[in-house]
MMTF fields as JSON, N, C-alpha, C and O atoms, coordinates in Angstrom:
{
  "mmtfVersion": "1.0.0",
  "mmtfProducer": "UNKNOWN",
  "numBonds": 479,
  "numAtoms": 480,
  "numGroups": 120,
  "numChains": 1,
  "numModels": 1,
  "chainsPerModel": [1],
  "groupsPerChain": [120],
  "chainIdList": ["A"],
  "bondAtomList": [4, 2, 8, 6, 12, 10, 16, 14, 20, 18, 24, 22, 28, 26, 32, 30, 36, 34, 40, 38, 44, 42, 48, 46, 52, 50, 56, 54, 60, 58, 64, 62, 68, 66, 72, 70, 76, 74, 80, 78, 84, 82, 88, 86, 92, 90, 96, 94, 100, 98, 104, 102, 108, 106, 112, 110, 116, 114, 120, 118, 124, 122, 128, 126, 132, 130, 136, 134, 140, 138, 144, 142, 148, 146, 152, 150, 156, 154, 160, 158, 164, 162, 168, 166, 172, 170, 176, 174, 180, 178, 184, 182, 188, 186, 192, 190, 196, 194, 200, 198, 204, 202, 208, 206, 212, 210, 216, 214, 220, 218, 224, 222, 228, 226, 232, 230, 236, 234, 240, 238, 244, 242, 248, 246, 252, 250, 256, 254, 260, 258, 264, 262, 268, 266, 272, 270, 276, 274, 280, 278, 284, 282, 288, 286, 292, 290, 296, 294, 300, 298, 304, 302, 308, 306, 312, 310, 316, 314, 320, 318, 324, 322, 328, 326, 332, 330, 336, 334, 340, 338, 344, 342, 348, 346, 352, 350, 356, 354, 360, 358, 364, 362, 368, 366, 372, 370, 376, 374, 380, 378, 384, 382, 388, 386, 392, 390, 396, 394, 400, 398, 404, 402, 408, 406, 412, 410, 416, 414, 420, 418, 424, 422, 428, 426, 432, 430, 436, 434, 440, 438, 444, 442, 448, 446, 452, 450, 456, 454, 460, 458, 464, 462, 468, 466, 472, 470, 476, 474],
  "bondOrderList": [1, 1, 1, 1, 1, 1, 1, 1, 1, 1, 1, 1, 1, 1, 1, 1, 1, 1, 1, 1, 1, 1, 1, 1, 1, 1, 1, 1, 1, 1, 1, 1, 1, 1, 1, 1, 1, 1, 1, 1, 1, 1, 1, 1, 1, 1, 1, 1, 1, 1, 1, 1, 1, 1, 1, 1, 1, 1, 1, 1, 1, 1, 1, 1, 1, 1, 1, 1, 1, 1, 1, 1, 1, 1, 1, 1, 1, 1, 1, 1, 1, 1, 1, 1, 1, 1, 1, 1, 1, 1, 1, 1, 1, 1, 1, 1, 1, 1, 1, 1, 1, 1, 1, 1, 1, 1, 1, 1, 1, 1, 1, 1, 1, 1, 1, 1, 1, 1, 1],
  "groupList": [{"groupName": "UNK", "atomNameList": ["N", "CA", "C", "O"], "elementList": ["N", "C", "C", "O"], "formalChargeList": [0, 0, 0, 0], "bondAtomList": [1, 0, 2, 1, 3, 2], "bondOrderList": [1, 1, 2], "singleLetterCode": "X", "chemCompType": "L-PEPTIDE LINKING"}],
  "groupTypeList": [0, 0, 0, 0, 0, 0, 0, 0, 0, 0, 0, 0, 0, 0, 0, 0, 0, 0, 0, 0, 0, 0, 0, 0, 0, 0, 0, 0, 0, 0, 0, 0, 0, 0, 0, 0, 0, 0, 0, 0, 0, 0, 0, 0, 0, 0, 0, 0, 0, 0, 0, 0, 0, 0, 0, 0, 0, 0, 0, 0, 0, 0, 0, 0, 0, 0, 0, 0, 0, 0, 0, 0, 0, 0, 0, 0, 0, 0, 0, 0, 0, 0, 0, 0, 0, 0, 0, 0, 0, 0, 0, 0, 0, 0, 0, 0, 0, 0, 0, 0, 0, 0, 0, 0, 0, 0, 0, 0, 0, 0, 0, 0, 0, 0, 0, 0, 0, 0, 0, 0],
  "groupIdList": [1, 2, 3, 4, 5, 6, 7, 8, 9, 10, 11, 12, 13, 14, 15, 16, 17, 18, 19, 20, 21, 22, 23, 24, 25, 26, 27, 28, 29, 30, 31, 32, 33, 34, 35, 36, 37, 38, 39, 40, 41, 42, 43, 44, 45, 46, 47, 48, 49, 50, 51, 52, 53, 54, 55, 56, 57, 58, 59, 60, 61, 62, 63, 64, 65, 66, 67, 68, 69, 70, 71, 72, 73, 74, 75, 76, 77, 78, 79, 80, 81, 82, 83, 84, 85, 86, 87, 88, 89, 90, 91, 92, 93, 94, 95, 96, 97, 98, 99, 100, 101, 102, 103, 104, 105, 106, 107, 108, 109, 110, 111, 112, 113, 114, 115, 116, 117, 118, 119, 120],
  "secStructList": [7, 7, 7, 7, 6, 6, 7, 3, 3, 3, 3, 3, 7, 1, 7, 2, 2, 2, 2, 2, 2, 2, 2, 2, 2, 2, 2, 2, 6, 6, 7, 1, 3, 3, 3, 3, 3, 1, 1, 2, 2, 2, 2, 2, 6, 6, 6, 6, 6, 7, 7, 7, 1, 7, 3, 3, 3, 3, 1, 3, 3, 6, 6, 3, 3, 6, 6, 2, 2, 2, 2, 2, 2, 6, 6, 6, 6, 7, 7, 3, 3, 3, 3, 3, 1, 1, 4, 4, 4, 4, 1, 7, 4, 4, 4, 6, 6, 1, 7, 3, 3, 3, 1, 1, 7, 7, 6, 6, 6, 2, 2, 2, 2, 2, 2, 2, 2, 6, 6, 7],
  "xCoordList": [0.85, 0.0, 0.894, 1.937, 0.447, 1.175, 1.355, 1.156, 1.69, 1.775, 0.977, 0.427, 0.829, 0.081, 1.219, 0.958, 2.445, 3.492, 3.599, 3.122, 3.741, 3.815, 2.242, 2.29, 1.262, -0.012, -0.639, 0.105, -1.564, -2.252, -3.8, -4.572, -4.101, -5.366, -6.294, -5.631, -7.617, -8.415, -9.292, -10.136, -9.729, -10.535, -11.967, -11.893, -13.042, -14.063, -14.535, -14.504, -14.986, -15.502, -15.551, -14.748, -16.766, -17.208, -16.56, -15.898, -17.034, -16.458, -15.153, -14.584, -14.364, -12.967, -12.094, -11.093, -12.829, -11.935, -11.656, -10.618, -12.865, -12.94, -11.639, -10.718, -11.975, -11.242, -9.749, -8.927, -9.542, -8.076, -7.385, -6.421, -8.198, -8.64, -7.575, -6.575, -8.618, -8.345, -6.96, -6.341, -6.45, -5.016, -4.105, -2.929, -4.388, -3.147, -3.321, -2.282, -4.098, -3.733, -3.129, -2.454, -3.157, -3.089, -1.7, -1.07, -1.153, -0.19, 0.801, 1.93, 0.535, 1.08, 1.129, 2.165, 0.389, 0.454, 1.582, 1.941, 2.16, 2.982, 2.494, 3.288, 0.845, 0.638, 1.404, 1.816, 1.634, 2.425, 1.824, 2.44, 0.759, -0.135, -1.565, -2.248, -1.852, -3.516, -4.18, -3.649, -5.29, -5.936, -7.328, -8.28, -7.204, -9.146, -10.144, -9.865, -11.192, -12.498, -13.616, -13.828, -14.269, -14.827, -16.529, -17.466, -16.582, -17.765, -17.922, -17.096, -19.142, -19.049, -17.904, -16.88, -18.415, -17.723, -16.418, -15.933, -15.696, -14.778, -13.697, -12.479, -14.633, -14.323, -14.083, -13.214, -15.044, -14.949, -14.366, -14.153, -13.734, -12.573, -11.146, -10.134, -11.063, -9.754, -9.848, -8.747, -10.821, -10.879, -10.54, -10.106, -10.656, -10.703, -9.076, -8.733, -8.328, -7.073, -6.225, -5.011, -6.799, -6.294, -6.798, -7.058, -6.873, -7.164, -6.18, -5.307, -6.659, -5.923, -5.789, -6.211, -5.032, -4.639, -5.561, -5.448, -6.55, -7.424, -8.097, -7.703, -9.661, -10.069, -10.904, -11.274, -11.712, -12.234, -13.213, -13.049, -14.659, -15.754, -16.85, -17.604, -16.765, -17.594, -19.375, -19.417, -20.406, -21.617, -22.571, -23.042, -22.442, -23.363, -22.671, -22.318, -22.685, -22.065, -22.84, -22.878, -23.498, -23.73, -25.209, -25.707, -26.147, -27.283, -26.826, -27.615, -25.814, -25.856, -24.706, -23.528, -25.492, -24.88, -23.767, -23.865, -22.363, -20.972, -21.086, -20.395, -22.277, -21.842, -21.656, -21.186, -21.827, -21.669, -19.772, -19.187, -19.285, -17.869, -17.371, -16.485, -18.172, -17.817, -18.062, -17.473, -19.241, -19.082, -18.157, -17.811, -17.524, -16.409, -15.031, -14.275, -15.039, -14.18, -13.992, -13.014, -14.953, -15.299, -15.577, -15.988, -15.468, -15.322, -14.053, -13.681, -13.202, -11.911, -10.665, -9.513, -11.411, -11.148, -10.326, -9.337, -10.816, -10.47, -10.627, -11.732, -10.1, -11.009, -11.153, -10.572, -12.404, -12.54, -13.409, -13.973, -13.327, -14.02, -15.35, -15.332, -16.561, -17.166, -17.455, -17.503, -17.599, -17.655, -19.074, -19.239, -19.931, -20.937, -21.596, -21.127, -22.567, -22.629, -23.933, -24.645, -24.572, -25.82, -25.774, -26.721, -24.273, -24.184, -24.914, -25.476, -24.946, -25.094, -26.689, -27.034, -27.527, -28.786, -28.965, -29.961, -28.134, -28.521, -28.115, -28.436, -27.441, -26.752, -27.77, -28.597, -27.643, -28.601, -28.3, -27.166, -28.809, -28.575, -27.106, -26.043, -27.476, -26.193, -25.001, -24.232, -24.712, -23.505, -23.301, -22.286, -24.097, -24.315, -23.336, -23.253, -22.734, -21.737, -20.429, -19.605, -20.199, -18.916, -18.008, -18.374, -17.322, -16.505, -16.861, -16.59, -17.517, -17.996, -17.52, -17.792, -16.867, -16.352, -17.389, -17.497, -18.156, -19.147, -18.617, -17.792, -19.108, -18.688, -19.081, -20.165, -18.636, -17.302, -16.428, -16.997, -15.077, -14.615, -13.068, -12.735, -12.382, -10.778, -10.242, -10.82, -9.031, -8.165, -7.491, -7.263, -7.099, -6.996, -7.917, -7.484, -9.476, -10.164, -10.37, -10.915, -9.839, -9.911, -8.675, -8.553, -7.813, -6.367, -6.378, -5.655, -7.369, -7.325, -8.189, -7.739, -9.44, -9.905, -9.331, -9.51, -8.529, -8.165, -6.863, -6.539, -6.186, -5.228, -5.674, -5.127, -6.422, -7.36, -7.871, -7.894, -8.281, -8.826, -7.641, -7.887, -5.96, -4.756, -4.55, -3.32, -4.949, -4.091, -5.129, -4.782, -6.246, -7.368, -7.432, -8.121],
  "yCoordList": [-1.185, 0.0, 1.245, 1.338, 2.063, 3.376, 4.126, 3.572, 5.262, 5.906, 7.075, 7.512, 7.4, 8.98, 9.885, 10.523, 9.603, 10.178, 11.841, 12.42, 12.48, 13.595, 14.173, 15.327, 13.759, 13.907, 14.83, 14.479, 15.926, 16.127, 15.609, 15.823, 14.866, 14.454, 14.728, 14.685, 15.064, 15.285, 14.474, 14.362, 13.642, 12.602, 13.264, 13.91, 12.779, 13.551, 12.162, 11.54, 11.666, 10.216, 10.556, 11.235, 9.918, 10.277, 8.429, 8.372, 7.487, 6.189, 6.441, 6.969, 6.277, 6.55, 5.241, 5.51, 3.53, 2.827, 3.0, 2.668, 3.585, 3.848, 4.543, 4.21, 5.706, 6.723, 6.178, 6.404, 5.514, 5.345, 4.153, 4.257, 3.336, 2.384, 2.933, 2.465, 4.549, 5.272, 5.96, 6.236, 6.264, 7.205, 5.932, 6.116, 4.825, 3.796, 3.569, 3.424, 3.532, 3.194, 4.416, 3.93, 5.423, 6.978, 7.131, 7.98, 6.643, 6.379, 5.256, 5.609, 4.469, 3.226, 3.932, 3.614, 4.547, 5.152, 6.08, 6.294, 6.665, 8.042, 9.23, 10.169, 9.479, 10.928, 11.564, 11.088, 12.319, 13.301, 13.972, 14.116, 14.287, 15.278, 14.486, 14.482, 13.854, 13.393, 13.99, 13.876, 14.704, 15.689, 15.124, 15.11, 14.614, 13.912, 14.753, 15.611, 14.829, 15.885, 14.683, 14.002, 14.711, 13.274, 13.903, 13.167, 15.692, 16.276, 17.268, 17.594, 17.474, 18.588, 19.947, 20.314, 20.295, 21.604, 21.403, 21.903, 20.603, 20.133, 19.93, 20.016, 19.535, 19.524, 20.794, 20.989, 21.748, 22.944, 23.676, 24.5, 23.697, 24.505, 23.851, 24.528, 22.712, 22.059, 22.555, 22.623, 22.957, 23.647, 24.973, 25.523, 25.773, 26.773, 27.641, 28.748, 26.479, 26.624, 25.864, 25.705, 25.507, 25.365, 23.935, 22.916, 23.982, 22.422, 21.923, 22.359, 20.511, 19.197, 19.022, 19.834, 17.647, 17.361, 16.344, 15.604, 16.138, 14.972, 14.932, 15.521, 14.207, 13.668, 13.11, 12.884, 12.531, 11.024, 11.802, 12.541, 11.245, 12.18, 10.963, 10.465, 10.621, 9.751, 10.866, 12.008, 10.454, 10.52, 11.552, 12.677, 10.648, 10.675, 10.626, 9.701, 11.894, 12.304, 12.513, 13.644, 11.377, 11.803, 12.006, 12.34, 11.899, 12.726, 13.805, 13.714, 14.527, 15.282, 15.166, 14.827, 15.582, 15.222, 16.162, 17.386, 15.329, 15.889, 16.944, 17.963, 16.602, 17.791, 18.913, 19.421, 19.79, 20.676, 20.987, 21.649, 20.159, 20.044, 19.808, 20.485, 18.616, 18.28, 19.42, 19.456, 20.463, 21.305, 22.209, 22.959, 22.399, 23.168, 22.714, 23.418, 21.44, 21.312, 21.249, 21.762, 20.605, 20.483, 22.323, 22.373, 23.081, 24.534, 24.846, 25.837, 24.042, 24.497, 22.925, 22.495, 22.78, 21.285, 20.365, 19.897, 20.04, 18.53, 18.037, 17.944, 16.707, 15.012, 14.261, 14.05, 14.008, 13.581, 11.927, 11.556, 11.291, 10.182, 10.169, 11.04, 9.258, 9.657, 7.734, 6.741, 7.957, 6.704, 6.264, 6.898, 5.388, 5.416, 3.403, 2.568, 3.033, 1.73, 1.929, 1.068, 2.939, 3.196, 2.795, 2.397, 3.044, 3.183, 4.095, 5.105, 3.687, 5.265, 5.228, 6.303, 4.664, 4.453, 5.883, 6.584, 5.915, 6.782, 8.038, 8.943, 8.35, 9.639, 10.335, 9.863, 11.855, 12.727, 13.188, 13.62, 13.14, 12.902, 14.026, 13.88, 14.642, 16.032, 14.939, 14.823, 14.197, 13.417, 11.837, 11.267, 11.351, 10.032, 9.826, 8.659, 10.533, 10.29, 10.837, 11.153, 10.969, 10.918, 9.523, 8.367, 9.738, 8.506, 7.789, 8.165, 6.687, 6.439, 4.883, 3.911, 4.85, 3.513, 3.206, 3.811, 2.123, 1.08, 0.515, -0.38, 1.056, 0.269, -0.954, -1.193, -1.899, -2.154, -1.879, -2.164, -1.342, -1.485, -2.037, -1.894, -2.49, -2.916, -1.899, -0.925, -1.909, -0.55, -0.249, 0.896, -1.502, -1.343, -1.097, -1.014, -0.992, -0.71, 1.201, 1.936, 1.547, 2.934, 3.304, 4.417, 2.647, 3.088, 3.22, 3.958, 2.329, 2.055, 3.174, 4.225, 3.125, 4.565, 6.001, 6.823, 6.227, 7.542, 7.732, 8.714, 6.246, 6.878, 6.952, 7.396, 6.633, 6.635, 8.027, 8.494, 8.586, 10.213, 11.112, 12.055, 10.921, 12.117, 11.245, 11.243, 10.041, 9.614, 10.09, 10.128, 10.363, 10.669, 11.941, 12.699],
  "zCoordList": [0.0, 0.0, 0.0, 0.647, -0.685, -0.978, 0.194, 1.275, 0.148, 1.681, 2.124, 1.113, 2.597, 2.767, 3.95, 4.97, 3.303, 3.454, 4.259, 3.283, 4.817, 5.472, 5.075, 4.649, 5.117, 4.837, 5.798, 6.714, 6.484, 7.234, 7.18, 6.245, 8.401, 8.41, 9.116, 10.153, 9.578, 10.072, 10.603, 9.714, 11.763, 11.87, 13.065, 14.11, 12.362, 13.443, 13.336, 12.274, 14.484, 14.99, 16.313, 16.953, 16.742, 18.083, 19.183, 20.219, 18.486, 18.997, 19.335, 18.38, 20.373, 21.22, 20.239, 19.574, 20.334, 20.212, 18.304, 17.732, 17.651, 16.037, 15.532, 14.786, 16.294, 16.432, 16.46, 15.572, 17.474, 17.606, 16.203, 15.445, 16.348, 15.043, 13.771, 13.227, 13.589, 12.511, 12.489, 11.462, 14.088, 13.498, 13.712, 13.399, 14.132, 13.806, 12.335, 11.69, 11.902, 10.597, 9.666, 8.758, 9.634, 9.143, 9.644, 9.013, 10.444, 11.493, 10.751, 10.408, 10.615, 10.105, 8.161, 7.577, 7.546, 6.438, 6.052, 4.894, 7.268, 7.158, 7.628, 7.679, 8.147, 8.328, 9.019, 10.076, 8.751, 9.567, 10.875, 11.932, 10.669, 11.623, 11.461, 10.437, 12.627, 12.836, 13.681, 14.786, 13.701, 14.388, 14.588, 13.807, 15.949, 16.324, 16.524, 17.362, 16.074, 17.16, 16.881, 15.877, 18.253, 18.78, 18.304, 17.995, 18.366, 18.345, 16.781, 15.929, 16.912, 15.842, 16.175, 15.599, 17.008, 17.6, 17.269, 16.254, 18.157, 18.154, 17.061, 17.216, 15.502, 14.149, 13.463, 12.613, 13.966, 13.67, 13.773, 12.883, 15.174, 15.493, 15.133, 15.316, 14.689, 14.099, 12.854, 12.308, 12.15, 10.712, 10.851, 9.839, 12.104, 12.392, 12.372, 11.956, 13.058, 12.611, 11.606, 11.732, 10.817, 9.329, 8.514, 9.154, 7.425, 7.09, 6.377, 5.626, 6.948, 6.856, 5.339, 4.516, 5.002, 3.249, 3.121, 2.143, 4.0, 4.276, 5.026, 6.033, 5.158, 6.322, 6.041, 4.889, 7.68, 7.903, 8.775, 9.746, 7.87, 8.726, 9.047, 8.21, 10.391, 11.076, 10.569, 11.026, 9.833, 9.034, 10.857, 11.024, 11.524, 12.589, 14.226, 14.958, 14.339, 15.661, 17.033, 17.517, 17.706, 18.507, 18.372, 19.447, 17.294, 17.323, 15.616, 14.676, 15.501, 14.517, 13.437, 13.548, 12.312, 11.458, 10.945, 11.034, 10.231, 10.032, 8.967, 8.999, 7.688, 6.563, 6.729, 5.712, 7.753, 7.733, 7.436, 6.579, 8.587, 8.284, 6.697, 6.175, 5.953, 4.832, 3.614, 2.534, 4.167, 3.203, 3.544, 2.631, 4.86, 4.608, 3.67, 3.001, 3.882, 3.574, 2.065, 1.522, 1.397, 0.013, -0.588, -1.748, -0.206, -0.29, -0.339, -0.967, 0.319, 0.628, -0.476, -0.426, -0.949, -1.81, -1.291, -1.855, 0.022, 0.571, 0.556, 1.09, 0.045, 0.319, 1.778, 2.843, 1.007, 2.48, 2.301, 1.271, 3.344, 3.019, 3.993, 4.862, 3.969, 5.039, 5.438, 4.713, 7.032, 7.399, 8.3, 9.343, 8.007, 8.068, 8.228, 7.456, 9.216, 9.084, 8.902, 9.418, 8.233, 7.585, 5.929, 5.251, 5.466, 4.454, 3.426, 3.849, 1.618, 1.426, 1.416, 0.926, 1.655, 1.825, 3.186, 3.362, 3.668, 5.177, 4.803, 5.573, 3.738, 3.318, 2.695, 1.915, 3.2, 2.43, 0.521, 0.315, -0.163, -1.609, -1.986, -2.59, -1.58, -2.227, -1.906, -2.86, -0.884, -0.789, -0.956, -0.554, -1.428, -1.876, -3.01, -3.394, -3.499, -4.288, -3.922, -4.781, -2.525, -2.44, -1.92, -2.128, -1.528, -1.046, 0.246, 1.387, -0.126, 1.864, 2.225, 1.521, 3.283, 3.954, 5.071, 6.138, 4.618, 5.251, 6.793, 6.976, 7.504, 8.84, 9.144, 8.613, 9.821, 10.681, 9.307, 8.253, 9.237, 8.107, 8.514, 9.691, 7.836, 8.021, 7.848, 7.366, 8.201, 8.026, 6.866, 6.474, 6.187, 4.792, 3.427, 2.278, 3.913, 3.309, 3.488, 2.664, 4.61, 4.498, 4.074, 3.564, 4.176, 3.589, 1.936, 1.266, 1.474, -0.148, -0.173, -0.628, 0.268, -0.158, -0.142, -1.041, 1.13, 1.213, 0.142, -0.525, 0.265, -1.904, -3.016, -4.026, -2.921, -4.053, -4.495, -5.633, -3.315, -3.358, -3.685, -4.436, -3.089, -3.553, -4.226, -4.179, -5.18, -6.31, -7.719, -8.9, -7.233, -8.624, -8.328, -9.011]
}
């Protein structure tokens, strides 16, 4: 698997053990900089001071939903993947066509997706 070599990433996931799940593998990839927010808020203000070369947007936080983050970021042209065990059946239409990793997922299944996004 390719690398995501000095990469900055962004991970908003509210699950603690998901979460961690996600920067070992991002970790094990090369990121350079992995930045968690478990909440919306939380996501927001990590955007607040700058964005990432990437990120990993847990669909359903808690009760509320991440796009708001995703349209920042897609404003600001980041890829991002979104992670979801609703799959895209649960996604509101404007984003049903972006990139989404099906939960429970392997870590190499988010690893293939997220090169996939800085390799296209």
């Amino acid at each position: 698997m390719t690398s995501l070599s000095n990469k900055s990433v962004l991970v908003v996931e509210d699950e603690a053990i998901v979460s961690f799940l996600i920067e070992d593998t991002l970790a094990g990839m090369g990121c350079k900089d992995i930045r968690l927010a478990g909440t919306l808020e939380a996501a927001e203000a990590e955007l607040d001071k700058g964005f990432p070369d990437l990120a990993v947007l847990d669909v359903n936080l808690g009760g509320k939903m991440v796009y708001p983050i995703a349209a920042r970021l897609k404003a600001h042209a980041v890829p991002f993947v979104f992670t979801t065990g609703y799959g895209v059946s649960g996604m509101l239409p404007e984003w049903k066509s972006a990139t989404i990793v099906q939960k429970p997922f392997v870590p190499e299944a988010l690893g293939k997706s997220l090169l996939s996004l800085i390799s296209g």
